[in-house]
C-alpha positions, 0 to 999 in steps of 0.5 A: 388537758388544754393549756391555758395563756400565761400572763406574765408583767415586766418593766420598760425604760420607754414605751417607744422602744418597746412598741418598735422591738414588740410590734415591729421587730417581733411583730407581736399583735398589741393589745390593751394599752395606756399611758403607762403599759401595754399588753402583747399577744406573746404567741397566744399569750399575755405579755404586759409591758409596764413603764418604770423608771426603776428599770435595773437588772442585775445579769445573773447567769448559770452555765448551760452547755458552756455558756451564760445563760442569764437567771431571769429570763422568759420565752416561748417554745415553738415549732421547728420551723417557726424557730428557723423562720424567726431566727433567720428573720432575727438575723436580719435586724443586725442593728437591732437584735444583739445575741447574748447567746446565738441562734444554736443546736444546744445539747447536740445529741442528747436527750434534751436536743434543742434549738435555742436563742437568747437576746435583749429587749430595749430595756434589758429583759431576757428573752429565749425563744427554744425549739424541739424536733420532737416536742415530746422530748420538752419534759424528758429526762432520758 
């Protein structure tokens, strides 16, 4: 079975902020756009920035391996090495990137052993970007 893009619409304060942290920071390729939206290659994906001036976001958070994961959130699964090059890539925009949860090794050991990253956009939505060494372990119970 091949897997299909998901396609997935979130609200924006601005589209200037959004434009630099999508395109720029995560250099993201954009697409469709006008004056109210955007959409992104999110990784093969479609991501729809919407402007909204009702952006307001409640930080709900459930603990994860002993940290606060927030509730509403979105990412992508990557490769080993793709995580890495982007957390290192990440760690470098100091003035941009605020970690809500650091780039780590989560569930050291066990059956789900992932690395794993958690950071805001401009306007507040929560993103993970995950990584597994042995990508058939992503839907493993044991």
């Amino acid at each position: 079975m091949s897997i299909q893009p998901f396609h997935l619409a979130i609200p924006v304060k601005d589209l200037q902020s959004t434009r630099a942290f999508y395109g720029q920071v995560l250099n993201l390729s954009e697409g469709r756009a006008s004056e109210e939206w955007i959409d992104w290659n999110f990784f093969g994906h479609q991501v729809t920035t919407h402007l909204s001036e009702e952006v307001k976001f409640k930080v709900a958070a459930n603990a994860v391996d002993g940290k606060a994961v927030p509730c509403q959130h979105f990412g992508v699964v990557l490769t080993w090495d793709d995580w890495h090059a982007l957390k290192e890539r990440l760690e470098a925009e100091v003035d941009v990137i605020q970690f809500i949860i650091k780039p780590y090794i989560r569930f050291k050991g066990e059956v789900g052993e992932q690395a794993t990253m958690f950071f805001l956009d401009p306007s507040g939505n929560a993103l993970e970007f995950k990584s597994f060494q042995d990508i058939s372990r992503l839907f493993a119970k044991n």
